[in-house]
VEXDOLUM-914623 format. One record per residue (C-alpha): residue in three letters; x, y, z; residue number from 1. Coordinates in Angstrom, 3 decimals, decimal comma. Each point is the difference from the previous one (the first is absolute). Layout:
N
+------+----------+----------+----------+------+
! resn !       c1 !       c2 !       c3 ! resi !
+------+----------+----------+----------+------+
!  ALA !        X !        Y !        Z !  NUM !
...
+------+----------+----------+----------+------+
***
This chain:
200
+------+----------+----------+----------+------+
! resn !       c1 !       c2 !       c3 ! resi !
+------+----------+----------+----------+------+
!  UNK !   -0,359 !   40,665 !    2,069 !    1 !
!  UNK !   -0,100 !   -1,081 !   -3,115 !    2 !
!  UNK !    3,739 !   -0,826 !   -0,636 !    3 !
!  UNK !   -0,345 !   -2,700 !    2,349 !    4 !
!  UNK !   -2,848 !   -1,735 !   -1,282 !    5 !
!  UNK !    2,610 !   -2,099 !   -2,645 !    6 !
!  UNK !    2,344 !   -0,712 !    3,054 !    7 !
!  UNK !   -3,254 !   -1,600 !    2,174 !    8 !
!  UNK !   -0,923 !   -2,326 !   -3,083 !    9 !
!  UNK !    4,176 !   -0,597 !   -0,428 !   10 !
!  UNK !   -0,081 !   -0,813 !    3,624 !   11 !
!  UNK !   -2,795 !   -2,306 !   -0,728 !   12 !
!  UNK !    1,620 !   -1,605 !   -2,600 !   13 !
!  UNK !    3,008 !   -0,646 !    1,833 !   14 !
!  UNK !   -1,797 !   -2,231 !    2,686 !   15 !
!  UNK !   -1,734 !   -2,248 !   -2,660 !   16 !
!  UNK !    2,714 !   -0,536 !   -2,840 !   17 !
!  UNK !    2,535 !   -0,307 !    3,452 !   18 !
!  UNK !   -1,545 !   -3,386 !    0,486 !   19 !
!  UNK !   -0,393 !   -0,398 !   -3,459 !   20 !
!  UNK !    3,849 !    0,535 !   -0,975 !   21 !
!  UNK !    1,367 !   -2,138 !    3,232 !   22 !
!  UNK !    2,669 !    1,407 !    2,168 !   23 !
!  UNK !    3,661 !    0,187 !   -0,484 !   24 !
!  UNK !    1,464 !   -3,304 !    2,415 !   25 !
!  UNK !    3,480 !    0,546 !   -2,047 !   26 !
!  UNK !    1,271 !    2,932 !   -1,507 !   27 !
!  UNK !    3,284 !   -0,672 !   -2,277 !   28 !
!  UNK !   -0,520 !    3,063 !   -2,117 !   29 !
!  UNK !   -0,201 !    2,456 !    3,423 !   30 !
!  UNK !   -3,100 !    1,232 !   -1,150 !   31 !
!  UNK !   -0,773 !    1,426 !    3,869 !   32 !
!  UNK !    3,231 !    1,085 !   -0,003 !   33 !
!  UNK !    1,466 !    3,316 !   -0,143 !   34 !
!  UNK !   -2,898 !    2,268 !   -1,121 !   35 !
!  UNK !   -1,931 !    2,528 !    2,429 !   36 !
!  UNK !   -2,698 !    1,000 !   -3,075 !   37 !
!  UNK !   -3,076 !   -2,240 !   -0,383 !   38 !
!  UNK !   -1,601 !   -0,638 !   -3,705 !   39 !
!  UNK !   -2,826 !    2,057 !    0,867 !   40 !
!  UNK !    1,657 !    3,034 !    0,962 !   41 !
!  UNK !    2,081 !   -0,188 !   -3,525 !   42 !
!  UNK !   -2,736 !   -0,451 !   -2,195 !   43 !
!  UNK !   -4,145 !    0,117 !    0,848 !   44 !
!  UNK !   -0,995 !   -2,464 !   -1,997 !   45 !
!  UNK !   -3,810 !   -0,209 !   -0,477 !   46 !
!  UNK !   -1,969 !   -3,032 !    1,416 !   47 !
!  UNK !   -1,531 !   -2,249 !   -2,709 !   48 !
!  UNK !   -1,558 !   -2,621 !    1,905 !   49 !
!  UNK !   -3,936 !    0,953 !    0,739 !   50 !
!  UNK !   -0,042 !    0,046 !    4,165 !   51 !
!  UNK !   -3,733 !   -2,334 !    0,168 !   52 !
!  UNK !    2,115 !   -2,650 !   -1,864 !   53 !
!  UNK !    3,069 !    0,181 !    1,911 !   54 !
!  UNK !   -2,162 !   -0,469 !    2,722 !   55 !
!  UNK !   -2,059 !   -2,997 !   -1,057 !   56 !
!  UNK !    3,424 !   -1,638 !   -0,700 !   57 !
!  UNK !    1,316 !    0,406 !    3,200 !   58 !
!  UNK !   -2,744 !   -1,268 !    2,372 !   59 !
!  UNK !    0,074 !   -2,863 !   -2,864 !   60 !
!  UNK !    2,935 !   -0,870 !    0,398 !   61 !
!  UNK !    1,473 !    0,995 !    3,708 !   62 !
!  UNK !    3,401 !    0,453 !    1,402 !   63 !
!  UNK !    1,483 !   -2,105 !    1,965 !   64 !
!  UNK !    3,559 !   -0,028 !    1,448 !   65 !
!  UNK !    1,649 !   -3,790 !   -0,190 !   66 !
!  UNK !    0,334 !   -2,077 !    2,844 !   67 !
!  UNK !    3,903 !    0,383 !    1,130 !   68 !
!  UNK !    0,561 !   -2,983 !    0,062 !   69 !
!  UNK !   -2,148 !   -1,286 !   -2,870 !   70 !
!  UNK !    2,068 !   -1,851 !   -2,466 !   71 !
!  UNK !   -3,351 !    0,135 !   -2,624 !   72 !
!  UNK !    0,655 !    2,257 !   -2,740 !   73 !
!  UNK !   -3,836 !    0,555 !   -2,192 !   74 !
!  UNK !   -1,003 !    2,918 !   -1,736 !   75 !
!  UNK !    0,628 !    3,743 !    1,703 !   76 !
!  UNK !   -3,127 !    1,540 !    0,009 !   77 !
!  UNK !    0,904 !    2,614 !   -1,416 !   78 !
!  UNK !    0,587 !   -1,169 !   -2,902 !   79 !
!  UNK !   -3,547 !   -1,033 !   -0,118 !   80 !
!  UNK !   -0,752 !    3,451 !    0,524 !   81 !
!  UNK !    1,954 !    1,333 !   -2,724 !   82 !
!  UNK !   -1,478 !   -2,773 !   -2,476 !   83 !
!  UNK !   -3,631 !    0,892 !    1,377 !   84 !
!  UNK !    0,438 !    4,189 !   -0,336 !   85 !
!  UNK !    1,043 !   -0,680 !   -3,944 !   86 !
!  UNK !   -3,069 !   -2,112 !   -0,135 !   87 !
!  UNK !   -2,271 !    2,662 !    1,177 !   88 !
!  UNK !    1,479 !    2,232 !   -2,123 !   89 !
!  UNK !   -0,468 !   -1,952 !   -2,814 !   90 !
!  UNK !    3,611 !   -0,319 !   -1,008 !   91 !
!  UNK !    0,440 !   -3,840 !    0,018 !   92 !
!  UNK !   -1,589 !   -2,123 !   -2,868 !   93 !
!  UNK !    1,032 !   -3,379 !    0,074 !   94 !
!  UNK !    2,669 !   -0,027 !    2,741 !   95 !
!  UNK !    1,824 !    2,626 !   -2,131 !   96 !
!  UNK !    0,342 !    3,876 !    1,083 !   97 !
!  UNK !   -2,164 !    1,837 !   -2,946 !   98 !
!  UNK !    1,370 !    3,429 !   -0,546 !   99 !
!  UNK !   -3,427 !    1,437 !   -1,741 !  100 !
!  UNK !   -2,066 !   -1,470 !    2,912 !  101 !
!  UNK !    2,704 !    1,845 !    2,553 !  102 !
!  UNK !   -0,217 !    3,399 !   -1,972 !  103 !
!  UNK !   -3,686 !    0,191 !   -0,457 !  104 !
!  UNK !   -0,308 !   -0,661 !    3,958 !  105 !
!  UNK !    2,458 !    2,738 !    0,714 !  106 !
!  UNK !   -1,367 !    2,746 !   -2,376 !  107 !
!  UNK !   -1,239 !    2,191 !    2,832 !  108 !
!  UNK !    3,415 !    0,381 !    1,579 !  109 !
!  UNK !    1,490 !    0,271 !   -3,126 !  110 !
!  UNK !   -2,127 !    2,821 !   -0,745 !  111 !
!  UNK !    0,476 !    1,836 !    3,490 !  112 !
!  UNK !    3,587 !   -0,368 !   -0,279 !  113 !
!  UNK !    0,972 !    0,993 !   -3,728 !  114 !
!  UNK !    3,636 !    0,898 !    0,704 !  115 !
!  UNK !    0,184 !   -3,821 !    0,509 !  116 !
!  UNK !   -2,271 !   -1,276 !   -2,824 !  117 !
!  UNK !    3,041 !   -1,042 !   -2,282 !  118 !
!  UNK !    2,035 !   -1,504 !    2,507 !  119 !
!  UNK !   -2,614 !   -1,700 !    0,603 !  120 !
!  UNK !   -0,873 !   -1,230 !   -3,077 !  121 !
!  UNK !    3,292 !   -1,565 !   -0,587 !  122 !
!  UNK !    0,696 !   -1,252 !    3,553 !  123 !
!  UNK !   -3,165 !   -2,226 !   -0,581 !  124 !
!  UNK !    1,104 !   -1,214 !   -2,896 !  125 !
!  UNK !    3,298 !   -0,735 !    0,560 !  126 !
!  UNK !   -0,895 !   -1,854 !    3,105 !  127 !
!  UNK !   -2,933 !   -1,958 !   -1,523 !  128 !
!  UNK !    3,014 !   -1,285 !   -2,525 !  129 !
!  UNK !    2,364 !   -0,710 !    2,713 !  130 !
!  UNK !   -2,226 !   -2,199 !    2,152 !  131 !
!  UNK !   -1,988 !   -1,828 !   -2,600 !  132 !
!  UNK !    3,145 !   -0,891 !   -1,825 !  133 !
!  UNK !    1,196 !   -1,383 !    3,450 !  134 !
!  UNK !   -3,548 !   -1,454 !    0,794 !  135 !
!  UNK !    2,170 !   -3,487 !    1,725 !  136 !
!  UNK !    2,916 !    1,737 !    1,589 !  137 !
!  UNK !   -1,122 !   -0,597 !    3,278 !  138 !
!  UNK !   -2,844 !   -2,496 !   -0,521 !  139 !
!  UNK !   -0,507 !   -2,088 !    3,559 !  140 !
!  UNK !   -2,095 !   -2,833 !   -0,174 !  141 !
!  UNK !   -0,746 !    0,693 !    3,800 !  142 !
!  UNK !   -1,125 !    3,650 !   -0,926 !  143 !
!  UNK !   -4,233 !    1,038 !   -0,429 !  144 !
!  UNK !    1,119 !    2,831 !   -1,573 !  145 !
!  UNK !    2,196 !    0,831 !   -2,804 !  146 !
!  UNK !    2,829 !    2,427 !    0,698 !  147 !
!  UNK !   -0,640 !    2,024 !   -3,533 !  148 !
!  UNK !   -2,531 !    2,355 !    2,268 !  149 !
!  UNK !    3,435 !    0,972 !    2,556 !  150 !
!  UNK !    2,048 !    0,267 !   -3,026 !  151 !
!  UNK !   -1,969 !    2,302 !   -2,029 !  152 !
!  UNK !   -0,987 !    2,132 !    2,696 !  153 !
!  UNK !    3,506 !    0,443 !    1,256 !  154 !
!  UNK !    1,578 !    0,568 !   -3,436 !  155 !
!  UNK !   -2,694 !    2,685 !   -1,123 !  156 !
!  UNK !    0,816 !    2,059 !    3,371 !  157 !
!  UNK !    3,680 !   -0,525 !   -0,134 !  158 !
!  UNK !   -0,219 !    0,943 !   -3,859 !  159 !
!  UNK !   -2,088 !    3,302 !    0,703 !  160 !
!  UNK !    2,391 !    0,748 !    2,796 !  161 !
!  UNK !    2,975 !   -0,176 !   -2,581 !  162 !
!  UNK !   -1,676 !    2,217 !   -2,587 !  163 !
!  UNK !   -1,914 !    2,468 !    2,683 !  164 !
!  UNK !   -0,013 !    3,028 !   -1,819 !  165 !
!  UNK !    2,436 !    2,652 !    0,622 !  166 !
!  UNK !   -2,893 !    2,812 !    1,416 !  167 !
!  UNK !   -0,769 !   -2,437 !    2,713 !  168 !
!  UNK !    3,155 !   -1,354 !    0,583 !  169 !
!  UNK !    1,682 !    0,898 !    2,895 !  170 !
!  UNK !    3,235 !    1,173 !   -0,554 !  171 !
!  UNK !    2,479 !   -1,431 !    2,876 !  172 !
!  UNK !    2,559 !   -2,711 !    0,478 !  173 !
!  UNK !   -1,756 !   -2,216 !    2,007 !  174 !
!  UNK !   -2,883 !   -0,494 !   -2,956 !  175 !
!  UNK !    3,090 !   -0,729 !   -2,215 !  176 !
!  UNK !    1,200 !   -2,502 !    2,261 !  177 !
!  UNK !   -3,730 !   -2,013 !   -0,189 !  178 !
!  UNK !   -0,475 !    0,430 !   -3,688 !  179 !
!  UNK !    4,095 !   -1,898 !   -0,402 !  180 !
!  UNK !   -1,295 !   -2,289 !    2,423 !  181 !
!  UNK !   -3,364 !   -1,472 !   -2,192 !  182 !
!  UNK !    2,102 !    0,304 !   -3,096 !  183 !
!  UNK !    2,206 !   -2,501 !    1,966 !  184 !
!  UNK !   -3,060 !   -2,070 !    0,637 !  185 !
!  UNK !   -1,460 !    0,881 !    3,377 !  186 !
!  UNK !   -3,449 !    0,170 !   -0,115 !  187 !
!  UNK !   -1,799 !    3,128 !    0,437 !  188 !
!  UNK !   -1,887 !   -0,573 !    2,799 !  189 !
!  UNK !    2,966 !   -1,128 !    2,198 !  190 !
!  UNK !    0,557 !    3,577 !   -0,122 !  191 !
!  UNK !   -2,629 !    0,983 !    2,241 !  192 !
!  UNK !    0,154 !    1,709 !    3,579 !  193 !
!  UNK !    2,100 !   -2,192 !    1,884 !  194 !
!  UNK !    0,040 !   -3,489 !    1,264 !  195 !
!  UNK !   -3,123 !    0,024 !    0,888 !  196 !
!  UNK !   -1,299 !    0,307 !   -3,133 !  197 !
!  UNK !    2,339 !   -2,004 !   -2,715 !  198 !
!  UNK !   -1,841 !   -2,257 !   -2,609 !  199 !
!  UNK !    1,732 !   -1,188 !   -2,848 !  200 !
+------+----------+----------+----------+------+
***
């Protein structure tokens, strides 16, 4: 029983950072292309969001599919969720990701999953330096929310994907195949299960 209980709070995860990533409308690098293995099944990497806040953000900030033909283009919500989660966790300080804030809130998984401590460690700083030194690449004066949240999130999953330690790894083409396709720049949770399930 217990090996599942990381793959319920994954599976959790997946729902809120879905909406909080977007979904995939084009696809130019064939990220849903060509690979049968999902990330999850190459590498369990631990949850480090705390559930109650993941919650709060989402019934803050609900889901809502666009109208079809809508031509309005505002602020995804998830990206509001994303923003609010890093909030709660106390990782943004002055509408900057703060590394220290993010690794303090995550000590408990860290300690519960030490094979990953120092990939951790270094995905979360790498990432805080990546999206703070790009704090205006996507700046939209029609956005609530800052897209820094999305980024950071994405990049310290796609980052511990990439460096997922070899005792956990699963050894098979198809993981290859995913981890080529993030170095490449797909983002790591467009490789989910399916269509279905495909943020970016």
């Amino acid at each position: 029983m217990d090996r599942y209980v990381p793959l319920l709070g994954v599976m959790f995860l997946v729902v809120t950072v879905e909406q909080a990533m977007g979904h995939l409308r084009q696809d130019p690098l064939g990220c849903q292309n060509g690979t049968k293995a999902t990330v999850d099944e190459c590498c369990p990497i631990p949850v480090l969001a705390d559930k109650a806040i993941m919650e709060k953000c989402k019934s803050e900030h609900p889901f809502k599919l666009p109208k079809k033909d809508s031509k309005e283009h505002g602020t995804h919500p998830g990206m509001c969720i994303a923003e609010c989660i890093l909030k709660g966790m106390g990782a943004l300080k002055n509408g900057q990701i703060d590394a220290a804030g993010f690794k303090k809130a995550i000590e408990p998984v860290v300690k519960a999953n030490p094979t990953f401590a120092q990939v951790i460690e270094e995905a979360v700083t790498t990432c805080e330096q990546r999206t703070n030194m790009d704090t205006g690449f996507s700046m939209n004066p029609n956005n609530a929310c800052k897209p820094d949240a999305r980024f950071f999130v994405n990049c310290v999953y796609g980052t511990l994907f990439e460096q997922c330690p070899p005792t956990v790894w699963t050894k098979k083409d198809e993981c290859t195949q995913l981890k080529d396709k993030i170095k490449k720049g797909c983002p790591y949770f467009a490789m989910r299960s399916g269509r279905r399930m495909r943020p970016t």
